[in-house]
N, C-alpha and C positions, 0 to 999 in steps of 0.2 A: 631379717632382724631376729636377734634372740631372745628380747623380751617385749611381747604385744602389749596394750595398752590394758589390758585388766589386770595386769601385774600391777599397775599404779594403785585400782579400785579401792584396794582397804586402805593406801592412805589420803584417800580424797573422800572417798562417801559417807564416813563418819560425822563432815561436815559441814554436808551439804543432803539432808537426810529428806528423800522421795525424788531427789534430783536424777531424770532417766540417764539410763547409762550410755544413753549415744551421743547425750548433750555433753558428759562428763569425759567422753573420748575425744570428743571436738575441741574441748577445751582441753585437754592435756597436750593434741597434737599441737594445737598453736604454744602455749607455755613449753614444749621442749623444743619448737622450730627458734622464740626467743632466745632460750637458755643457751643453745650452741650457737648459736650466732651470737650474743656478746659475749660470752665466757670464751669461745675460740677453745675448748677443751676438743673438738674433734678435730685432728689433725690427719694430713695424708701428704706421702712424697709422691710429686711429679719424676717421675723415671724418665730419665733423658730422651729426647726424641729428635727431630732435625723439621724442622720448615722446608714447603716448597716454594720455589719461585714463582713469585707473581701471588705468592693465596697467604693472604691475611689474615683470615679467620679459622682457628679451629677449636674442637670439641674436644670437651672433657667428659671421656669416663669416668660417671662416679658409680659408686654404689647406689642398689636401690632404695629406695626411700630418701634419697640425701642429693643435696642441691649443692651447687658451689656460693659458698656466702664472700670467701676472699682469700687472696692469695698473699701469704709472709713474706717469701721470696721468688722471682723468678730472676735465671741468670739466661742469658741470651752470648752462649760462644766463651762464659763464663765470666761474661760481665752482668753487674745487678743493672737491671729494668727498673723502670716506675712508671707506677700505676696512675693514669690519669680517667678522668668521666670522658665518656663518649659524648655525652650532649655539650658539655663544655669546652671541650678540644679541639684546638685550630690547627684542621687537618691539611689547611693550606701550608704553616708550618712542617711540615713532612711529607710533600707531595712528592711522587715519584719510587723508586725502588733504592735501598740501602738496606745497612745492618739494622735489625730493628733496635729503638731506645725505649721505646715506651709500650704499654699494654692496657687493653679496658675489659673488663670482665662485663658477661651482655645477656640475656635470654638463660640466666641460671646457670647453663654450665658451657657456656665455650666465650672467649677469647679471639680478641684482635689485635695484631700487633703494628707498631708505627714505627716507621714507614713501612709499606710493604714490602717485605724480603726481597730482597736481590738475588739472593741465591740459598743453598744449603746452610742454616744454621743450627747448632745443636743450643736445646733450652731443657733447662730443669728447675725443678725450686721445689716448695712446702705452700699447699693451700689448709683450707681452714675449708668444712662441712657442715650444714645444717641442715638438721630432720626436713623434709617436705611436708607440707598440707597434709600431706595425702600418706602419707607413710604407715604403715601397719604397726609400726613400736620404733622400737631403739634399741642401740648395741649392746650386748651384754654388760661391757662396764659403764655403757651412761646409765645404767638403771643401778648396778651395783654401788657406783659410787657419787653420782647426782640424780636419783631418783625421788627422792624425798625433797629435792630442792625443786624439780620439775613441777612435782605436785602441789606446792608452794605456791605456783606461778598459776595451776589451775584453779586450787581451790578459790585464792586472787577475784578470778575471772566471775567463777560461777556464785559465786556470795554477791556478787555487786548485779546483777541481772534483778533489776526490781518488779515488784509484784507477785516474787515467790515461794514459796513456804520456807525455802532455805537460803532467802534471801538475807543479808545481814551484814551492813556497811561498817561496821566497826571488827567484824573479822575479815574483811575484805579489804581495808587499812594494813590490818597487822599483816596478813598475809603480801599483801605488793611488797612490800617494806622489805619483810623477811627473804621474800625471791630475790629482789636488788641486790640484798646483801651477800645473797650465796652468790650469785654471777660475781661479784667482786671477788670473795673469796674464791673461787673458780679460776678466775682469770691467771694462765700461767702455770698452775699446779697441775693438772693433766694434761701433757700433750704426746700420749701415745700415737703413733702412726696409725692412720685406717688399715694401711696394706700391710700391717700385722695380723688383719681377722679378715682382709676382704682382698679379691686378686690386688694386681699391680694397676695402680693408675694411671694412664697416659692420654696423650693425645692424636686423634685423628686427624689424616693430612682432611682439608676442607677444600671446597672450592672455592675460588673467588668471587667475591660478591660486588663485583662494580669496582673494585679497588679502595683504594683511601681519599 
């Protein structure tokens, strides 16, 4: 990651003044894990890869700090897939081995596809990425160019935490507000590639897991 979390510092602790700095990191990491997952501003291409027979499930390399939140398009043999819920999906409907039609995103970053492959398929698309929990910062351009809206989302956070000096519910009003409004604006106006600033993304063949 090329900008760490005290890069945000000057424009959060001006307003939230005695608040420690690891409570202020904890809330920045969750405010930018929200802000790419509904803005969808982090993008990355899927690089063609092929399916094996019999295995359903595979993984996605992402970059570090960055979780898979969802996928714009996958094509399966260079047809579009769709995305259904795993808990909701009647797997009886697709039992057996075929071309896959459908796919469920599971455990953060891998992928199952319905029905289970029959044979060699090639699959590619565009997913979408969101900071982790846990993540050390963010990528050069989400700080360059939605960093102040991140901070938005934290300051949000830590003004509404009551009983504390820099407690204060009517800047923690204006601040939610103000973060909603930047993820709108967000939405659709950045969508550079990951694997412009970070290797190529693909997929790992997996084992199968019990089948579908």
């Amino acid at each position: 990651m090329a900008k760490t979390w005290d890069s945000f510092f000057p424009y959060v602790q001006p307003h939230v003044p005695g608040c420690p700095e690891i409570v202020i990191q904890s809330h920045l990491q969750e405010a930018a894990a929200e802000y790419t997952a509904r803005s969808g501003i982090w993008r990355f291409d899927i690089e063609p890869d092929y399916t094996s027979k019999s295995a359903s499930d595979y993984e996605i390399d992402v970059p570090t700090g960055a979780v898979l939140e969802n996928i714009l398009t996958l094509y399966v043999d260079g047809v579009p897939s769709s995305r259904v819920s795993d808990r909701h999906f009647s797997r009886s409907s697709t039992a057996g081995n075929a071309a896959p039609t459908f796919y469920s995103i599971y455990q953060d970053n891998q992928i199952r596809f319905y029905p289970t492959p029959a044979d060699k398929h090639m699959f590619s698309g565009v997913g979408i990425l969101k900071t982790s929990l846990t993540a050390s910062g963010v990528e050069d351009f989400i700080f360059e160019s939605h960093g102040r809206s991140i901070a938005c989302g934290a300051i949000w956070k830590l003004a509404a935490i009551p009983n504390k000096e820099w407690s204060d519910t009517e800047l923690s009003m204006y601040y939610r507000n103000l973060f909603y409004r930047h993820i709108e604006d967000a939405k659709g106006r950045d969508t550079r590639r990951a694997n412009l600033r970070v290797n190529n993304v693909g997929f790992e063949r997996a084992t199968v897991r019990g089948g579908v």
